[in-house]
PDB file of N, CA, C, O and CB in Angstrom:
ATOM      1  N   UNK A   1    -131.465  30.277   1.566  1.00  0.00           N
ATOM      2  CA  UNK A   1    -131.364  29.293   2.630  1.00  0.00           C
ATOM      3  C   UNK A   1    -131.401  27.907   2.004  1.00  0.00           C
ATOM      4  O   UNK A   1    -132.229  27.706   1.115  1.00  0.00           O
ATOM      5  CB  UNK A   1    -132.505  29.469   3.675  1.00  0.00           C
ATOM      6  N   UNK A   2    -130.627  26.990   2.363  1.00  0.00           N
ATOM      7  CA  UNK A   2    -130.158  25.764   2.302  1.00  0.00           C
ATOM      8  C   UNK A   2    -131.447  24.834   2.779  1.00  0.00           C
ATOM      9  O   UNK A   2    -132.032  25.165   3.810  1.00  0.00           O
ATOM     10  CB  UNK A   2    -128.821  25.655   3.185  1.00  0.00           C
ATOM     11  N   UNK A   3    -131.929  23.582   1.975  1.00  0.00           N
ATOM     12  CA  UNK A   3    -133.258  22.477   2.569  1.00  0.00           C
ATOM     13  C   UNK A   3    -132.332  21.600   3.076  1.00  0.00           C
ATOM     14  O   UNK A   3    -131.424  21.411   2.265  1.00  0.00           O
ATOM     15  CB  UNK A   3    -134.492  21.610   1.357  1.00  0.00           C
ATOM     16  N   UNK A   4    -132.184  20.875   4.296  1.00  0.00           N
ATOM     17  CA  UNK A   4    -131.617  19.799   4.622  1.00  0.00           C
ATOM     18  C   UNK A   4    -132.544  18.856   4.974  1.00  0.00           C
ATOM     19  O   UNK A   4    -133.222  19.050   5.983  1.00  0.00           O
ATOM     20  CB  UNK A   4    -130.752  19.990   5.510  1.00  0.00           C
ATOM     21  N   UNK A   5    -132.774  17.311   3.946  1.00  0.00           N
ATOM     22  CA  UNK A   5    -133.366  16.113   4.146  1.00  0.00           C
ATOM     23  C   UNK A   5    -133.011  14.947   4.858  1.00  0.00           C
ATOM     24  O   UNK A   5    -132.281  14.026   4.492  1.00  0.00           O
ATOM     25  CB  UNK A   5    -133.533  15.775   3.224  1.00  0.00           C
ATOM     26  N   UNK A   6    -133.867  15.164   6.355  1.00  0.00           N
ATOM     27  CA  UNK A   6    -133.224  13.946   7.243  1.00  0.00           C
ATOM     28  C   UNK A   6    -134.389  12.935   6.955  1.00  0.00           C
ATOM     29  O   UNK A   6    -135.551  13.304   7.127  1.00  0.00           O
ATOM     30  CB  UNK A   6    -132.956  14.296   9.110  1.00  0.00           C
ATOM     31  N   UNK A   7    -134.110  11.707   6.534  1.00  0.00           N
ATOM     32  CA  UNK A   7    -135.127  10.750   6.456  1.00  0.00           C
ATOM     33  C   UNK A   7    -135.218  10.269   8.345  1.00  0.00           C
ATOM     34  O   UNK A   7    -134.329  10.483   9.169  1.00  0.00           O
ATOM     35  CB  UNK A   7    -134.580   9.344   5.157  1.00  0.00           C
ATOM     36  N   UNK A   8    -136.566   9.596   8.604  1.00  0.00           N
ATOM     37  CA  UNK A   8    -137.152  10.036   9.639  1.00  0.00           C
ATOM     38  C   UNK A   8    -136.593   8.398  10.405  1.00  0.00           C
ATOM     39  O   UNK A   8    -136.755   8.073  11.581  1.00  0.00           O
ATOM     40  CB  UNK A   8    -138.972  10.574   9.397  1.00  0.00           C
ATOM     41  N   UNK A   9    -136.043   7.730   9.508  1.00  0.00           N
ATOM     42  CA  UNK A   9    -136.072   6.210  10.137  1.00  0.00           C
ATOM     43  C   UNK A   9    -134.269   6.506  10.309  1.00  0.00           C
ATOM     44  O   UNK A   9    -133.641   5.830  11.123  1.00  0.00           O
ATOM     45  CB  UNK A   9    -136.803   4.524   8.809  1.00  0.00           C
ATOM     46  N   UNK A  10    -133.719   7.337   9.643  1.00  0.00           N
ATOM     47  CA  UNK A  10    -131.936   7.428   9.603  1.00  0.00           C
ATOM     48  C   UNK A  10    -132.044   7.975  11.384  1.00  0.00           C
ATOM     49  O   UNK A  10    -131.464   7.516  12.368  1.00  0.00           O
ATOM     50  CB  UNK A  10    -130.972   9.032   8.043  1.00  0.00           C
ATOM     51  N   UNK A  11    -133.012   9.105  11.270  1.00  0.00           N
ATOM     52  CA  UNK A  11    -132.925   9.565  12.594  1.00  0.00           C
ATOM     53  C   UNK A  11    -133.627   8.645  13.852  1.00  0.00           C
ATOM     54  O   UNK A  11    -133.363   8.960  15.012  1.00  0.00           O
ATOM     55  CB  UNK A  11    -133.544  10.930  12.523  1.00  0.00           C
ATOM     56  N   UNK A  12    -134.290   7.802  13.646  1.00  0.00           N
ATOM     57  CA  UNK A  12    -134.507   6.855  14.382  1.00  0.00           C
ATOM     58  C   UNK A  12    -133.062   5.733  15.448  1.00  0.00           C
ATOM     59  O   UNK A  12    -132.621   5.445  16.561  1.00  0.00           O
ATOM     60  CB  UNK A  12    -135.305   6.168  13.284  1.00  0.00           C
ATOM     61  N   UNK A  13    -132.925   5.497  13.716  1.00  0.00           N
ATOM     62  CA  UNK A  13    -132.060   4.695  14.049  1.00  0.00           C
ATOM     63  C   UNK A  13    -130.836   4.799  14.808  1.00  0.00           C
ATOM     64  O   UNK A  13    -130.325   4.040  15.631  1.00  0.00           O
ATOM     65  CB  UNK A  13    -131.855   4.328  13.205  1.00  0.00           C
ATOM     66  N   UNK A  14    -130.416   6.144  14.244  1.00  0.00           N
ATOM     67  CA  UNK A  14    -129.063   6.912  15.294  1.00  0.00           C
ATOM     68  C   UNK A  14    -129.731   7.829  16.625  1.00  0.00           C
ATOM     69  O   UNK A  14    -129.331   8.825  17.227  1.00  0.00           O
ATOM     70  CB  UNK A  14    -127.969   8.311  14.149  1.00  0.00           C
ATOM     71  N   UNK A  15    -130.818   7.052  16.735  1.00  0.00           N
ATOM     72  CA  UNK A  15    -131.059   7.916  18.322  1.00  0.00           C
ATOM     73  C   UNK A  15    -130.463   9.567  18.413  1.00  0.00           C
ATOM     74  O   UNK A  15    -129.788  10.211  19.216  1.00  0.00           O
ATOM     75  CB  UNK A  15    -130.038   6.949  19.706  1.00  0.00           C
ATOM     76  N   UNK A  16    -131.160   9.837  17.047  1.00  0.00           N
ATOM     77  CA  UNK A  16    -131.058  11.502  16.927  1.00  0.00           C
ATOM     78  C   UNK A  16    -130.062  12.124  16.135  1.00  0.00           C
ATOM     79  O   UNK A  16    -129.112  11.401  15.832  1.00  0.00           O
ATOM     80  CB  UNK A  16    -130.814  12.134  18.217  1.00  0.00           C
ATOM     81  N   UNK A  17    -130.051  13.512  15.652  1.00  0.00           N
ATOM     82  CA  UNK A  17    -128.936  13.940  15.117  1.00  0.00           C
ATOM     83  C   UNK A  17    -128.598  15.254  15.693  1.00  0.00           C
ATOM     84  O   UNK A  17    -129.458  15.928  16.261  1.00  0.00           O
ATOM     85  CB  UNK A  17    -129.039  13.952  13.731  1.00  0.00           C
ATOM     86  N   UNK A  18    -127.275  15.674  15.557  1.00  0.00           N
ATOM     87  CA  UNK A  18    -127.299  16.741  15.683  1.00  0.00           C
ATOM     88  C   UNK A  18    -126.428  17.967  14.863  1.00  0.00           C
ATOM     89  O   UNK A  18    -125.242  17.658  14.744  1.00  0.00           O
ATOM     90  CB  UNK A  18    -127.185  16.632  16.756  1.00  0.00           C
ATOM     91  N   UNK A  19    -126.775  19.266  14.288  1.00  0.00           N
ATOM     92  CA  UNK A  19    -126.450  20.007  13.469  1.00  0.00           C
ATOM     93  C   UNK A  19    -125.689  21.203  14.141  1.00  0.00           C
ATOM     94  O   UNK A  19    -126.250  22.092  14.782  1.00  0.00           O
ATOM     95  CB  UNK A  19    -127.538  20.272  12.742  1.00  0.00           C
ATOM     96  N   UNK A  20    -124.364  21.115  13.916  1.00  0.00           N
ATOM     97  CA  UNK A  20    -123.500  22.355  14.792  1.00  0.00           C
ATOM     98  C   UNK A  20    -123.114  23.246  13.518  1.00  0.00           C
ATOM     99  O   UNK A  20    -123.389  23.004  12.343  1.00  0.00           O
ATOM    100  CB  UNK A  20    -121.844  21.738  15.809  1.00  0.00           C
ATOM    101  N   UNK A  21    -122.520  24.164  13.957  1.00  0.00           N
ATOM    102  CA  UNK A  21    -122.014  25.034  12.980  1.00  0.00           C
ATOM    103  C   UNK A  21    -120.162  24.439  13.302  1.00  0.00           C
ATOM    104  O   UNK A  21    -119.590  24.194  14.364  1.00  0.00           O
ATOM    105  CB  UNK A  21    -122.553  26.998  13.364  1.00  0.00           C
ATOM    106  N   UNK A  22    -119.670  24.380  11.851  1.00  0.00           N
ATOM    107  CA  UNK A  22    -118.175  24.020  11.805  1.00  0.00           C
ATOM    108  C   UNK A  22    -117.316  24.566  13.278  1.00  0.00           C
ATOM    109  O   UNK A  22    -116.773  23.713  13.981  1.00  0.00           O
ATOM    110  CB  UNK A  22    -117.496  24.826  10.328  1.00  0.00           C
ATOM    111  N   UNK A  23    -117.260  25.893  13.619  1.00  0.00           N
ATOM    112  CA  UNK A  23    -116.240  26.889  14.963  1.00  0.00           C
ATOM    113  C   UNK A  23    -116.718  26.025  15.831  1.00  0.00           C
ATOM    114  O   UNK A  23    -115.841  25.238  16.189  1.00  0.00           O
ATOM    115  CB  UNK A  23    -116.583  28.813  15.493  1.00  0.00           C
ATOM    116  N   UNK A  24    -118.026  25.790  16.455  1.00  0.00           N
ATOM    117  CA  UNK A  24    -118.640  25.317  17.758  1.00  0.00           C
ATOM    118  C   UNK A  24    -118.062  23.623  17.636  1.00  0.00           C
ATOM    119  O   UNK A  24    -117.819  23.044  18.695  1.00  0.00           O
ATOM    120  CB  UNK A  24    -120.621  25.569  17.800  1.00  0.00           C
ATOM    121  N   UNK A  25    -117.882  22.964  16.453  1.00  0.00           N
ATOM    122  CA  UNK A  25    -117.608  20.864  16.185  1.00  0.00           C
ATOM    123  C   UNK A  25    -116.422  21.517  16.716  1.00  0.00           C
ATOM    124  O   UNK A  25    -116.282  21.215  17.901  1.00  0.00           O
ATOM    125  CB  UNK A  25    -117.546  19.588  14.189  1.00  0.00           C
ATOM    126  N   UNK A  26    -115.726  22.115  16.386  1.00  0.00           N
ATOM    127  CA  UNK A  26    -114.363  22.363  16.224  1.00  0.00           C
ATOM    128  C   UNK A  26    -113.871  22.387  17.753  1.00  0.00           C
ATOM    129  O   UNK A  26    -112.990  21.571  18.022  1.00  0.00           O
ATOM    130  CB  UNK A  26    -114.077  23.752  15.356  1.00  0.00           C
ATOM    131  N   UNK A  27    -114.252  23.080  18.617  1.00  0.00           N
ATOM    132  CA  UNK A  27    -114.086  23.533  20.061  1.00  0.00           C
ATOM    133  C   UNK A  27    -114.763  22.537  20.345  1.00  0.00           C
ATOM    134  O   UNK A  27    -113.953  21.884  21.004  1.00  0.00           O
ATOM    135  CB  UNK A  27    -114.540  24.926  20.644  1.00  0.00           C
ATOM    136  N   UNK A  28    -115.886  21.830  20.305  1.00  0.00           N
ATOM    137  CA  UNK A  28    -116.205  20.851  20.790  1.00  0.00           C
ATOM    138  C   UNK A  28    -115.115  19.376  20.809  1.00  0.00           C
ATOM    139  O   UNK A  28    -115.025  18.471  21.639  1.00  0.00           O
ATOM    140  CB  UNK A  28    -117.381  20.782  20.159  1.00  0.00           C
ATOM    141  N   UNK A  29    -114.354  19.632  19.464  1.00  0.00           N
ATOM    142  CA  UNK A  29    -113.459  18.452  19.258  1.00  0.00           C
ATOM    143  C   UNK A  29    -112.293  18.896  20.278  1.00  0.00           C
ATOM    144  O   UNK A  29    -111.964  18.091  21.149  1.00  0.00           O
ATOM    145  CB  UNK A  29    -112.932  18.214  17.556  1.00  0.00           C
ATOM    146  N   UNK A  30    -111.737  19.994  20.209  1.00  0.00           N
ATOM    147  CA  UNK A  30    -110.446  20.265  21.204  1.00  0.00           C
ATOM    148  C   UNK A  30    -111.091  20.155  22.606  1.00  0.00           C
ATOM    149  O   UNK A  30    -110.344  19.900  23.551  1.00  0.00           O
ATOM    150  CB  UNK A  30    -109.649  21.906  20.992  1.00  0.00           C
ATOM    151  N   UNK A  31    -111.992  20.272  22.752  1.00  0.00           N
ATOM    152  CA  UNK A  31    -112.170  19.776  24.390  1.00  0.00           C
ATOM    153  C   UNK A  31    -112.279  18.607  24.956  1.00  0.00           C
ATOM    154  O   UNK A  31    -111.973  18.341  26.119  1.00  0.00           O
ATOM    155  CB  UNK A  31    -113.166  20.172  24.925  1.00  0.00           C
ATOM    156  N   UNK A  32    -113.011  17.396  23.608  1.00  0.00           N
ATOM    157  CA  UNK A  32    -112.511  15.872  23.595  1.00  0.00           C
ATOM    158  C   UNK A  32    -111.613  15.489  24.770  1.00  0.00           C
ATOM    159  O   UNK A  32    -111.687  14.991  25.893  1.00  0.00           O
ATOM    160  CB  UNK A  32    -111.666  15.563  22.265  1.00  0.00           C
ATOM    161  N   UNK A  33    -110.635  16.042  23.820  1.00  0.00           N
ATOM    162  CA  UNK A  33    -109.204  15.591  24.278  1.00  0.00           C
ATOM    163  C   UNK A  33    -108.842  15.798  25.434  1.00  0.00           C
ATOM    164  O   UNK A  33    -109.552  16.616  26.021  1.00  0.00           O
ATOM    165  CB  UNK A  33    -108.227  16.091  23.644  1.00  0.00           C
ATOM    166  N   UNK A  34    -107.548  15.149  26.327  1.00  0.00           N
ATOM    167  CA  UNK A  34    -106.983  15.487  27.226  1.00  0.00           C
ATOM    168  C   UNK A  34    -105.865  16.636  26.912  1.00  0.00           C
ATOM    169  O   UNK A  34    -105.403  16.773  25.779  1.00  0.00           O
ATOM    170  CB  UNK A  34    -106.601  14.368  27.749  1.00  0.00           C
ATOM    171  N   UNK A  35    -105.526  17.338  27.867  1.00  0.00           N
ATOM    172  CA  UNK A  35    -103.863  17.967  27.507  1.00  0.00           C
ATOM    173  C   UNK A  35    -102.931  17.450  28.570  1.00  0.00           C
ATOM    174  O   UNK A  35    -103.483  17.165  29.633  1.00  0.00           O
ATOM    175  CB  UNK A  35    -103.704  19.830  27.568  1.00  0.00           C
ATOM    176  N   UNK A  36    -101.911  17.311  28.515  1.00  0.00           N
ATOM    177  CA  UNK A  36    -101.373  16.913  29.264  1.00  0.00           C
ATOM    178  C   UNK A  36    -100.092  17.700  29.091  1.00  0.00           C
ATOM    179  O   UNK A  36     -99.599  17.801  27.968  1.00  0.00           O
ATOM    180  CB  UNK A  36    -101.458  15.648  29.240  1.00  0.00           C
ATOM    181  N   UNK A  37     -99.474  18.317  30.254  1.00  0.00           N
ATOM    182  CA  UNK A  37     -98.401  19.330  30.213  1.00  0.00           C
ATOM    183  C   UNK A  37     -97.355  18.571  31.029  1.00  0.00           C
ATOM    184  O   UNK A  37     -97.653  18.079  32.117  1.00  0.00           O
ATOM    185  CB  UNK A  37     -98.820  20.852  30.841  1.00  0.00           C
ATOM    186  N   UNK A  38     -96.414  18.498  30.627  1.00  0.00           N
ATOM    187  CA  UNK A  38     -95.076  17.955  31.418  1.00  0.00           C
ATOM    188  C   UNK A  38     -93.883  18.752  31.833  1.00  0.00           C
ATOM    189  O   UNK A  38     -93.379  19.484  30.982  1.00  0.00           O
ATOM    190  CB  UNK A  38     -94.462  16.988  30.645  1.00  0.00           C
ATOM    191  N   UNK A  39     -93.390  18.707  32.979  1.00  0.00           N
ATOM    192  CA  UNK A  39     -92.729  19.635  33.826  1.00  0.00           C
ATOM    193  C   UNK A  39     -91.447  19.230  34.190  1.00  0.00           C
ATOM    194  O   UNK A  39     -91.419  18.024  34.437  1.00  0.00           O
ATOM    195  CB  UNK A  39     -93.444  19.887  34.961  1.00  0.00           C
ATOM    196  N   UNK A  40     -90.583  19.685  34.289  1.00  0.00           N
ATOM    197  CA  UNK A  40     -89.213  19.265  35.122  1.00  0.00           C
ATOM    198  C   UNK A  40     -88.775  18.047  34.052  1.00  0.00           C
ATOM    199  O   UNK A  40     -89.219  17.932  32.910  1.00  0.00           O
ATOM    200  CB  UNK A  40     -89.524  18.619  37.039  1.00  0.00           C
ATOM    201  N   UNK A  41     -87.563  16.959  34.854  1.00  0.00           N
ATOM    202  CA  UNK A  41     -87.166  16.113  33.523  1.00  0.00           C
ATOM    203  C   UNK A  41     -87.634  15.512  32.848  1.00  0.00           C
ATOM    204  O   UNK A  41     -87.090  15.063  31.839  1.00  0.00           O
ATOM    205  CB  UNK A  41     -86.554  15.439  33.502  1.00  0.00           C
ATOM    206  N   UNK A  42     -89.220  15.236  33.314  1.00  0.00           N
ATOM    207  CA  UNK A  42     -89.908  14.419  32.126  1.00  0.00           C
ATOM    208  C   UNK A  42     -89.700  15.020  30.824  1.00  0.00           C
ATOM    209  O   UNK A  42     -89.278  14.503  29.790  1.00  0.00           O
ATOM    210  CB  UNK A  42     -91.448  14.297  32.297  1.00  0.00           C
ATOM    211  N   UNK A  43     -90.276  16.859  31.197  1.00  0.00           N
ATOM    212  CA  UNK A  43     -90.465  17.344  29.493  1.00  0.00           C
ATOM    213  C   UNK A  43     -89.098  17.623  29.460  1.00  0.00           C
ATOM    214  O   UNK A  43     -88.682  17.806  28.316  1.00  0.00           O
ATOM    215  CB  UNK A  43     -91.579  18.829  28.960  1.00  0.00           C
ATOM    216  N   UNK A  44     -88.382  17.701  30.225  1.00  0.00           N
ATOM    217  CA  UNK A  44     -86.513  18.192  29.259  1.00  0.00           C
ATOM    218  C   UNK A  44     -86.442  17.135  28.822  1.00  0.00           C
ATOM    219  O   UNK A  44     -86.161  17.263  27.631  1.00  0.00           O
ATOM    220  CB  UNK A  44     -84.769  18.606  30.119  1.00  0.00           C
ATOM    221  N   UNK A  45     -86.593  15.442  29.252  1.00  0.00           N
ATOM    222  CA  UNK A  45     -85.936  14.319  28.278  1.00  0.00           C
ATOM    223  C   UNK A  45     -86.882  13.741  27.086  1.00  0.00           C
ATOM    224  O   UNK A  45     -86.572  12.939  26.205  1.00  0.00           O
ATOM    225  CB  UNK A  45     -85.505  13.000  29.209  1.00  0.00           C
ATOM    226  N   UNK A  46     -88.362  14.510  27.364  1.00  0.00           N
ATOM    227  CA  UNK A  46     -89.066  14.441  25.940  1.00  0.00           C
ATOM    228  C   UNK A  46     -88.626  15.556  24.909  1.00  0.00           C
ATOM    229  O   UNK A  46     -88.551  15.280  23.712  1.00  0.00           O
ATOM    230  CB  UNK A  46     -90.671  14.587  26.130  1.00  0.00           C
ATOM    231  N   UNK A  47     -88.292  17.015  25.465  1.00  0.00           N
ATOM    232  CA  UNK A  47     -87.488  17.734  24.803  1.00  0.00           C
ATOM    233  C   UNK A  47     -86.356  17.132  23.334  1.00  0.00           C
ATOM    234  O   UNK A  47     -86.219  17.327  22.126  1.00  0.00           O
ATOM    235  CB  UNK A  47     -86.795  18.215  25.978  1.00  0.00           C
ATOM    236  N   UNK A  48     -85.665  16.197  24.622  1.00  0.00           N
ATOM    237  CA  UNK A  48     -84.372  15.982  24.155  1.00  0.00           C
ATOM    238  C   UNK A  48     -84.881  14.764  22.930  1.00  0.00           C
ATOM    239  O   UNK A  48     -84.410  14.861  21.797  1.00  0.00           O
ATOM    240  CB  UNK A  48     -83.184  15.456  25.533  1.00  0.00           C
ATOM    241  N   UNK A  49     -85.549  13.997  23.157  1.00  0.00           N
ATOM    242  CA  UNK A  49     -85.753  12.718  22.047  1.00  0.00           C
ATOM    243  C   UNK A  49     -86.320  13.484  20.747  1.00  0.00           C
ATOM    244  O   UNK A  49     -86.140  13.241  19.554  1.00  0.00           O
ATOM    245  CB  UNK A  49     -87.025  11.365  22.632  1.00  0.00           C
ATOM    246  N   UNK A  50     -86.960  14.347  21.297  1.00  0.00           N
ATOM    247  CA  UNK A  50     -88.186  14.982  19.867  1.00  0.00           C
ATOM    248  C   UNK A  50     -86.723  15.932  19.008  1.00  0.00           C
ATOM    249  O   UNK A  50     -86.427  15.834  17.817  1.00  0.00           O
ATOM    250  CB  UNK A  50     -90.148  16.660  20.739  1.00  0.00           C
ATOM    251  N   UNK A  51     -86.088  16.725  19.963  1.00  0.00           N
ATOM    252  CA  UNK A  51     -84.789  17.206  19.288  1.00  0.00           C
ATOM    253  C   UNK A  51     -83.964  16.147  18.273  1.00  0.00           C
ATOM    254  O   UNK A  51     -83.906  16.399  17.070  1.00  0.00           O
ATOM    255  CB  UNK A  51     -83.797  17.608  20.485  1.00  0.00           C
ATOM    256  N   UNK A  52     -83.323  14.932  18.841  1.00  0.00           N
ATOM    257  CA  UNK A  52     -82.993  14.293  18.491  1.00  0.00           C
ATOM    258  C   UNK A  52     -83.304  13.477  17.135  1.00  0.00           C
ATOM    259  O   UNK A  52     -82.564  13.190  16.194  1.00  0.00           O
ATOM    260  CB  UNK A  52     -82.976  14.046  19.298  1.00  0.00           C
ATOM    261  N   UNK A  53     -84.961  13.152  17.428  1.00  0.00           N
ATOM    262  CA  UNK A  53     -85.302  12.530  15.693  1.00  0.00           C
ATOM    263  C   UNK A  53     -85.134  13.594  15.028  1.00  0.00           C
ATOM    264  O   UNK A  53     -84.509  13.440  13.979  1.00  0.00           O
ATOM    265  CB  UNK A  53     -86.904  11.904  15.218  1.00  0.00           C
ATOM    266  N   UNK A  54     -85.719  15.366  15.446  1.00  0.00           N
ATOM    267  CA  UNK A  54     -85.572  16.088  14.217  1.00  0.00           C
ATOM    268  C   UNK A  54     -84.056  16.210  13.502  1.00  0.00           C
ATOM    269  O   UNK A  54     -83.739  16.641  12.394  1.00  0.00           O
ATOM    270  CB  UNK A  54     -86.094  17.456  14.532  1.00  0.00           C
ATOM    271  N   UNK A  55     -83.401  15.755  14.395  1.00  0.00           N
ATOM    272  CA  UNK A  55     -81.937  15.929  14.096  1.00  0.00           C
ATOM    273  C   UNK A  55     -81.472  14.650  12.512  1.00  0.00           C
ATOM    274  O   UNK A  55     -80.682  14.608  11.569  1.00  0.00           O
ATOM    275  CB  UNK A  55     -80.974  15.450  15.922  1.00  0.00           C
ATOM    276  N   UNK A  56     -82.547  13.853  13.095  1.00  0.00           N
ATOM    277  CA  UNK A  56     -82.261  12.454  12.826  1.00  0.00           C
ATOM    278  C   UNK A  56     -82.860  12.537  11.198  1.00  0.00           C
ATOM    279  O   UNK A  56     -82.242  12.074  10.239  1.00  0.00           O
ATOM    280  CB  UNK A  56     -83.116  11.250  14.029  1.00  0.00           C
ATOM    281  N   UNK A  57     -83.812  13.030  11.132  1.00  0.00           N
ATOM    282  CA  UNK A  57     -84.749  13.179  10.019  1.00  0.00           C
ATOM    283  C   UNK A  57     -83.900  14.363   9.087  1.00  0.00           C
ATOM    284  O   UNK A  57     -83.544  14.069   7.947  1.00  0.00           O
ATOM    285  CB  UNK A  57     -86.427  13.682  10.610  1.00  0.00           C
ATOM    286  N   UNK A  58     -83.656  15.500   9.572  1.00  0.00           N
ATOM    287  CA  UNK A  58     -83.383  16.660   8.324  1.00  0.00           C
ATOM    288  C   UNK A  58     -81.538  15.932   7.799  1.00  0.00           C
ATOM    289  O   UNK A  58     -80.899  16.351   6.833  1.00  0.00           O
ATOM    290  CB  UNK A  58     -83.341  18.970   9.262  1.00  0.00           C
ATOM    291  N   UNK A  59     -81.168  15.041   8.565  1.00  0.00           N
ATOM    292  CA  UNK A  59     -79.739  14.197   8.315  1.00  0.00           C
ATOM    293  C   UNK A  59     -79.573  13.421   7.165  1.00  0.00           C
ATOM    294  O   UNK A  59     -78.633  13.326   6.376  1.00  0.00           O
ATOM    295  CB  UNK A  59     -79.469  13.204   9.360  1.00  0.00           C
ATOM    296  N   UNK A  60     -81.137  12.654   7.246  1.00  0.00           N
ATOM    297  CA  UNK A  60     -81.434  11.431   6.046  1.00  0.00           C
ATOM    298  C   UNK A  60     -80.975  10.368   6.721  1.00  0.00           C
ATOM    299  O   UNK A  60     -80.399   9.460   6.122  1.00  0.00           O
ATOM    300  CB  UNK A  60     -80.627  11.515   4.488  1.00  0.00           C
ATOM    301  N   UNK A  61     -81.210  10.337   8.337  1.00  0.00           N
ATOM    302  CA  UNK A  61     -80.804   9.097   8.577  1.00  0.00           C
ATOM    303  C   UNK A  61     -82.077   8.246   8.945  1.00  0.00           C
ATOM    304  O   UNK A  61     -81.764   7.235   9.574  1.00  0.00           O
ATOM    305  CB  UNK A  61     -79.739   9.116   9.634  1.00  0.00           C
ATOM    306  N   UNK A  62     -83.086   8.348   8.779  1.00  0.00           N
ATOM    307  CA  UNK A  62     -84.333   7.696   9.091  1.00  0.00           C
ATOM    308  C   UNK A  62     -84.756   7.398   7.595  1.00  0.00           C
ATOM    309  O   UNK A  62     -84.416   7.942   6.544  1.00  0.00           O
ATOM    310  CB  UNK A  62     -85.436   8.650  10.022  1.00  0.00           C
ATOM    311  N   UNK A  63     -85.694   6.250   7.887  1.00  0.00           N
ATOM    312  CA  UNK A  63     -85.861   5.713   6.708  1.00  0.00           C
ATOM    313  C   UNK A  63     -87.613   5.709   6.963  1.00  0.00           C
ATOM    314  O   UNK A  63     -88.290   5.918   7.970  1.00  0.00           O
ATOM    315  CB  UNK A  63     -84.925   4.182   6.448  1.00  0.00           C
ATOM    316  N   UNK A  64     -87.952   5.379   5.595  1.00  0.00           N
ATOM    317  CA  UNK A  64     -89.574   5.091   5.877  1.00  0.00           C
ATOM    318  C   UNK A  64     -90.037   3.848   5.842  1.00  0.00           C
ATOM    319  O   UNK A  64     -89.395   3.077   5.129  1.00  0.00           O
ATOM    320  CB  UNK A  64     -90.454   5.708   4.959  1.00  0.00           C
ATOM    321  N   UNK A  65     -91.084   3.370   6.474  1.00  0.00           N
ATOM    322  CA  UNK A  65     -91.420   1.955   6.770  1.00  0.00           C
ATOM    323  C   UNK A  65     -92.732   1.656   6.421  1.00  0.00           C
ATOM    324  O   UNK A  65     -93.496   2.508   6.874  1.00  0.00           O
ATOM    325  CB  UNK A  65     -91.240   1.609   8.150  1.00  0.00           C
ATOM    326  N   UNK A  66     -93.368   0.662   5.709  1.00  0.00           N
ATOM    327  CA  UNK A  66     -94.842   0.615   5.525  1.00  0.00           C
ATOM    328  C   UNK A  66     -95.430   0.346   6.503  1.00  0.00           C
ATOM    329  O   UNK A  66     -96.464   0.945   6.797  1.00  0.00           O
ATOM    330  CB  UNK A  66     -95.306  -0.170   4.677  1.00  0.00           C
ATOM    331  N   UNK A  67     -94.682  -1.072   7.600  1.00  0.00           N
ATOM    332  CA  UNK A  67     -95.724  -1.373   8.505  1.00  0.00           C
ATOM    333  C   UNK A  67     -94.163  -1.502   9.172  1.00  0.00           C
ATOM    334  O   UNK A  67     -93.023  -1.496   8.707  1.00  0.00           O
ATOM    335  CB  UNK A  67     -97.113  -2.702   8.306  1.00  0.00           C
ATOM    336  N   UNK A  68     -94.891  -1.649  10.823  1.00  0.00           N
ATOM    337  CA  UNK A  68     -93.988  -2.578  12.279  1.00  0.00           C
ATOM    338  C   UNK A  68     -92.786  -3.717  11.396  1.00  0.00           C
ATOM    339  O   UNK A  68     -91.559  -3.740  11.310  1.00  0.00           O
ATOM    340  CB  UNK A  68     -95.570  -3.974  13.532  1.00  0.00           C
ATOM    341  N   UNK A  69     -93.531  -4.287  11.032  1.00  0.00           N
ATOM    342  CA  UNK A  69     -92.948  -5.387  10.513  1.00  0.00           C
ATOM    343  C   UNK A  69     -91.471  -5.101   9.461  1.00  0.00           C
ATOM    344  O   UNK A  69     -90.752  -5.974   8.975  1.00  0.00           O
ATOM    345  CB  UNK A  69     -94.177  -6.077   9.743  1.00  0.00           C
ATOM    346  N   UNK A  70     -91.323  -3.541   9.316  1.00  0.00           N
ATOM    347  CA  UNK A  70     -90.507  -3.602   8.426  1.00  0.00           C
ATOM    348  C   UNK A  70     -88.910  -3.168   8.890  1.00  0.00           C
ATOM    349  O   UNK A  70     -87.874  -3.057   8.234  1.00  0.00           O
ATOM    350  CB  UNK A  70     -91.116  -2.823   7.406  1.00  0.00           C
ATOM    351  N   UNK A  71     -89.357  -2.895  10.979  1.00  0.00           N
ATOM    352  CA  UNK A  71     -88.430  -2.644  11.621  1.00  0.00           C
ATOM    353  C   UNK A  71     -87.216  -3.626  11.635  1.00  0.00           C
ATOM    354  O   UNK A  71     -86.137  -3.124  11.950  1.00  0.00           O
ATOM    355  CB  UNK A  71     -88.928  -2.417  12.686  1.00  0.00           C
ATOM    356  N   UNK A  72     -87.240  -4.711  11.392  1.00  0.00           N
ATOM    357  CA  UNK A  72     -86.431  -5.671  11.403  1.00  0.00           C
ATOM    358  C   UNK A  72     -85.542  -5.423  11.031  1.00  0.00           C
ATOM    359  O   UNK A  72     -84.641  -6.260  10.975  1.00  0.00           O
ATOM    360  CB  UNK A  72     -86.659  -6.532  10.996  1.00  0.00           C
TER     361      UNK A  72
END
């Protein structure tokens, strides 16, 4: 078995800790989130754009950009 050292002022200070096992953070993190499912033409014309860059990308017609700024 593993010693884990919480100093007593760290735990003060963060108003507590808490120790999960990795599966349980994990499901805890996917429930975070929202899902959001899209129906009728919304998801056919998100369909169609996400089709489209992949089209766009395996072509070599997209380029890579460091920042916004390099859209110009």
């Amino acid at each position: 078995m593993s010693t884990i050292t919480i100093q007593k002022e760290q735990v003060e200070k963060q108003a507590g800790v808490v120790i999960l096992p990795i599966g349980e953070y994990q499901k805890l993190v996917k429930r975070a989130l929202p899902t959001y499912y899209l129906t009728g033409k919304e998801a056919k014309k998100l369909d169609k754009l996400v089709n489209e860059g992949l089209r766009a990308y395996k072509s070599g017609k997209t380029k890579k950009i460091r920042s916004l700024a390099d859209l110009d």
